[in-house]
N, C-alpha and C positions, 0 to 999 in steps of 0.2 A: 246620318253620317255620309249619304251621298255627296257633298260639297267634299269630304276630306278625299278620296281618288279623284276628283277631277281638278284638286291643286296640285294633288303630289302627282301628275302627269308630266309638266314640263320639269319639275323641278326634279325627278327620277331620269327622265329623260338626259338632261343636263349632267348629271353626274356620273351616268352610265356611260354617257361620249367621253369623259374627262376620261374618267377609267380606262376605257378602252382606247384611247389616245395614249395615254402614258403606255401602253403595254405594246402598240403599234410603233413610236416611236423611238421608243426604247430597244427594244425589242427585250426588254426583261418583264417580269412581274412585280408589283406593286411593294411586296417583302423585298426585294432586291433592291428596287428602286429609293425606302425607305432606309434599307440600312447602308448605301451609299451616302447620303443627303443628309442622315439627320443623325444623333447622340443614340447608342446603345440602347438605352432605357427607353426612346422612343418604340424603335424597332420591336424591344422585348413586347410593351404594353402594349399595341398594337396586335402583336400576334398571338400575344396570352389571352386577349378581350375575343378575337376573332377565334380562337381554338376553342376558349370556352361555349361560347354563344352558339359554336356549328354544331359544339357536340349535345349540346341543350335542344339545339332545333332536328338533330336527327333524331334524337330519342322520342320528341313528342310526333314527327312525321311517321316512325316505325310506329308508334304508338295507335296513332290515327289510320294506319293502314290493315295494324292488325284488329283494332276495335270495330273496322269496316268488314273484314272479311268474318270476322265469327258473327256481326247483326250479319248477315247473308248467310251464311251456312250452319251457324252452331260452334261450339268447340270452346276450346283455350285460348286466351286472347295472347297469356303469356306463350304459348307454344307458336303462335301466329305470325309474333313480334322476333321469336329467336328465327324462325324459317326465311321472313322479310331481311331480318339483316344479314342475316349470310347469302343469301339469291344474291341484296343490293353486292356485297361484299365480292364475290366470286366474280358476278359480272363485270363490275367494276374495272377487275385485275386482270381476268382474261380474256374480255372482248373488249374491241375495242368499241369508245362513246359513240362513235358517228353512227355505227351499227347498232348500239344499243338504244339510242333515240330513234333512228330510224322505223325500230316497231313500239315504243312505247309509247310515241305520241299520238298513235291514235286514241289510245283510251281517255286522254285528256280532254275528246271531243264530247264525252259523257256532261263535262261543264257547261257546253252549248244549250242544256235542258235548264238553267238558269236564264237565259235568254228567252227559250221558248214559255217560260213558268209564266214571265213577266208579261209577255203579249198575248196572253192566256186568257189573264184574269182581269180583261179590258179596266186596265187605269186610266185615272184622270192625269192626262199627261204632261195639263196645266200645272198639275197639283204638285206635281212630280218636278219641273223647272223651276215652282215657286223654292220646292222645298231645298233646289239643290244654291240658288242664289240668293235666297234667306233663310236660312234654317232656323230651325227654333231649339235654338240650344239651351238645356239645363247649364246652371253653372256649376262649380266642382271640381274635385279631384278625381271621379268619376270618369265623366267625360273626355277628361284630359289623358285620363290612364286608357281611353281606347283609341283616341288621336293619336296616340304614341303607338300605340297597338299598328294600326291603320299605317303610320307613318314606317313602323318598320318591317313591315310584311310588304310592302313594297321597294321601300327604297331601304334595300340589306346589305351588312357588310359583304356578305358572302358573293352578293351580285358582283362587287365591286370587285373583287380579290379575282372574281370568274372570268367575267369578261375582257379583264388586262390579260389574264393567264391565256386564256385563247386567242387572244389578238399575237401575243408572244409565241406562242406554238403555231401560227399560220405565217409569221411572219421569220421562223424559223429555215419553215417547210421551203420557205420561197426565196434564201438566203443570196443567191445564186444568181435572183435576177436582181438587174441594177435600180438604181431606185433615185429615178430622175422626178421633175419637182412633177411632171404632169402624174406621173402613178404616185405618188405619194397624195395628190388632189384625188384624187379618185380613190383611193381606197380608202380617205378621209370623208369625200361623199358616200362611199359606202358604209362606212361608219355609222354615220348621223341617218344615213335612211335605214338602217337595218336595225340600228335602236329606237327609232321612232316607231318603227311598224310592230316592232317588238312588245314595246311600254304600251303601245297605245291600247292591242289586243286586251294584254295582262291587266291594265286599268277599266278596259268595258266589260270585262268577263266578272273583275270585283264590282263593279259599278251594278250588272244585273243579281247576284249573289244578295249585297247588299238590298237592293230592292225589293226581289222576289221572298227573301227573310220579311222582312217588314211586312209586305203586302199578303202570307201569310201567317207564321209565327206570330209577330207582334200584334198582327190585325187581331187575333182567334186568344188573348192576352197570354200568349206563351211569350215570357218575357227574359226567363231565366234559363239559357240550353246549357243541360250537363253534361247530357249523353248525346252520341252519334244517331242514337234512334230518333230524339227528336230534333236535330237538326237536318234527316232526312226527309221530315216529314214539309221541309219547304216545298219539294218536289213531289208531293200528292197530289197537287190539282192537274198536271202536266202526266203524273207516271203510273198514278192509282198504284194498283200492287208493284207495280216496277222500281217502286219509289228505292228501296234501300238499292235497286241491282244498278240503280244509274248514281245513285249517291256514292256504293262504295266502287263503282270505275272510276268515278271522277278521283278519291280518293285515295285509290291506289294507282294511278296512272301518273297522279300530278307527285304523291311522294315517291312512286320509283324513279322519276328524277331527277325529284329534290334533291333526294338523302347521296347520291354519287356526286351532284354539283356542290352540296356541303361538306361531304368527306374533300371531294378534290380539292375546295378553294382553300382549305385546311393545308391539306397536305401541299400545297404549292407555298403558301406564306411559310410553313416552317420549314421545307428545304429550302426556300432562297435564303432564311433567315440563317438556318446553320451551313450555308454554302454547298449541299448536296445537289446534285441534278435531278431537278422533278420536270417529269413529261408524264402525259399518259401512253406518248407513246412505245415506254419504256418495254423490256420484255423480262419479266419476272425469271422466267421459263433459264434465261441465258444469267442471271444474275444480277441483272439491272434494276435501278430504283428500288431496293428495296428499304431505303430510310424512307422516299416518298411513300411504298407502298403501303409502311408501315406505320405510317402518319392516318393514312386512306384506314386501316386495320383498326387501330387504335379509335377514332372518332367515332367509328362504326358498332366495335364491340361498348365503348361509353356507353353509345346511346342506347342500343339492345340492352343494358344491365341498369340503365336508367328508367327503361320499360317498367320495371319490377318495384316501381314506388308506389306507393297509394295514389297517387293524383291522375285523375281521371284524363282522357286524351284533349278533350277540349279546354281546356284550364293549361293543360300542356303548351300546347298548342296558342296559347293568350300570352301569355306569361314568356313565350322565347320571342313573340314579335314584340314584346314590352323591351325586352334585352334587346333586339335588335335594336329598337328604336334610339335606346340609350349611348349602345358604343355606336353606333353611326357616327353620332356627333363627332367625335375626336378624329376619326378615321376621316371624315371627309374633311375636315379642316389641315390634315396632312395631306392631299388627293390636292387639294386647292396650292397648297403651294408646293407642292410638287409640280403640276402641270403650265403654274407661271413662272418655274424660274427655270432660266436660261441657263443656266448649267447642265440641269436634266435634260429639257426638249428640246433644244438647241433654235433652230427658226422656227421652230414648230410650235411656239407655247403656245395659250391658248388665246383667242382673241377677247376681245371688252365684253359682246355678248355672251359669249358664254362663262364668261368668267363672272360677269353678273348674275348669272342665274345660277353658276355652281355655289356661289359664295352668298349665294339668297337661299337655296335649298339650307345649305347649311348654319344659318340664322333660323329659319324657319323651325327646323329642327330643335335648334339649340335653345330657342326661346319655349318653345312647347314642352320639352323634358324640364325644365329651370320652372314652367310653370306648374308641372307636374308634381314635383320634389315640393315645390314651397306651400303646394295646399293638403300638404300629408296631414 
């Protein structure tokens, strides 16, 4: 499966600038921009797909976070999952994100032992380029259902709903100053370099993950992972006993936050959808946003009460980027003509190349889930 992250890089790439274009030059969010431009039932299904899909993926991210902390210490996995969602919850409401990323992204750095796993266990690196420029693919509906997996654990609505909303909240901040064609070029270059450098990390980090799984798990024929236990067990040869303590940083590092970037991108589609003012920079405390907040509330508590199903976190966790993979399609085909018409962007639409390669991701996609569905 190495070949599928190094296709979906430009084509993630591409649709994350669109994104973040529409929300820069708009200076709205993607919900807004949607129920300006298009038919109601647009707008609705758009935001019902996206509501649902975030609260799906927060439940298996709490899921995943609390099934990390009890393989590390013991306990209840369900009492793990209620304490993670109300942490994500609280912080969410009353610190602000910048501050709250600020310390959480170190632990993310825990993934970096997927990279070290890999240069580890001296590969044949031939072997390794063969496999990524000809793969040898089983045929199937199999296959197809983890391409789509693959496809929407990268390229996500919720990315999409996020990066417009923060392009709109900095471009809020900054209302004041004039906005001549040269800074308009420039925070359009900054754009396109800040999501390159972005995707590109987020694509080599799955890119080693992928590898280092193989080059143990599947080498040693552990073929079927159910549980967190053994899919920590990638990082043995790198961590010996450290194995679970670096598997569940990474684990709980990357879902604390996920789970506030999928409440948020939530909560911003459905207030622009119902006309409410969603920021985060609102303040609860004085009475503000709280439809947004309550948007942020509700996604949160779903997911925590979705914790409490039989389905184990890694099946969770398969199964929301399966969904993501699915409503992508529609959402980026409204993203697409949104960002080309001239009514919306004004001189700003988008140009030929990138408008090729948003309206090729979104083929790409569209033919993968179509091929998915027909060999059910």
């Amino acid at each position: 499966m190495l070949w599928t992250v190094v296709i979906t890089l430009p084509l993630m790439v591409a649709i994350q600038i669109v994104g973040a274009r529409i929300g820069f030059v708009t200076r709205r969010g993607l919900a807004a921009n949607i129920k300006e431009s298009f038919p109601r039932w647009v707008l609705l299904t758009v935001v019902g797909m996206l509501l649902l899909a975030n609260t799906l993926n927060v439940a298996a991210d709490i899921a995943a976070m609390a099934e990390a902390l009890r393989l590390l210490v013991g306990g209840s996995a369900h009492v793990y999952a209620v304490t993670f969602g109300l942490l994500c919850l609280v912080l969410q409401v009353f610190l602000p994100y910048q501050t709250y990323v600020r310390w959480l992204k170190w632990l993310t750095l825990a993934l970096l032992a997927y990279v070290a796993v890999a240069f580890s266990l001296h590969l044949d690196w031939r072997q390794v380029a063969r496999a990524i420029v000809h793969p040898q693919l089983p045929g199937g509906h199999e296959v197809l259902l983890v391409v789509v997996a693959v496809f929407g654990t990268t390229i996500s609505p919720y990315l999409f709903f996020w990066q417009a909303a923060q392009e709109m909240e900095d471009t809020q901040a900054d209302r004041d100053d004039p906005r001549t064609a040269a800074t308009v070029r420039r925070h359009l270059r900054r754009i396109k370099a800040d999501t390159i450098t972005g995707m590109t990390f987020s694509n080599l980090i799955a890119f080693f993950i992928i590898l280092s799984t193989a080059a143990t798990l599947h080498a040693a024929g552990v073929n079927d992972i159910q549980t967190s236990a053994q899919a920590a067990e990638a990082l043995r040869p790198l961590a010996g006993d450290l194995t679970f303590v670096l598997f569940s940083l990474g684990i709980i590092g990357t879902g604390m936050l996920a789970v506030p970037v999928l409440a948020g991108s939530a909560a911003y589609a459905v207030a622009e959808a119902a006309g409410w003012r969603g920021s985060l920079s609102l303040r609860l405390d004085r009475g503000e946003g709280r439809g947004f907040y309550g948007v942020i509330a509700a996604a949160t508590v779903g997911g925590v009460i979705l914790c409490f199903t039989p389905t184990d976190p890694v099946k969770e966790l398969f199964w929301s980027a399966v969904l993501n993979g699915v409503i992508a399609v529609p959402i980026m085909a409204v993203m697409m003509l949104l960002a080309s018409r001239r009514a919306t962007m004004g001189e700003q639409v988008i140009g030929k190349r990138l408008c090729w390669l948003g309206w090729g991701a979104t083929g790409v996609m569209a033919l993968t889930v179509i091929a998915m569905f027909a060999t059910l």
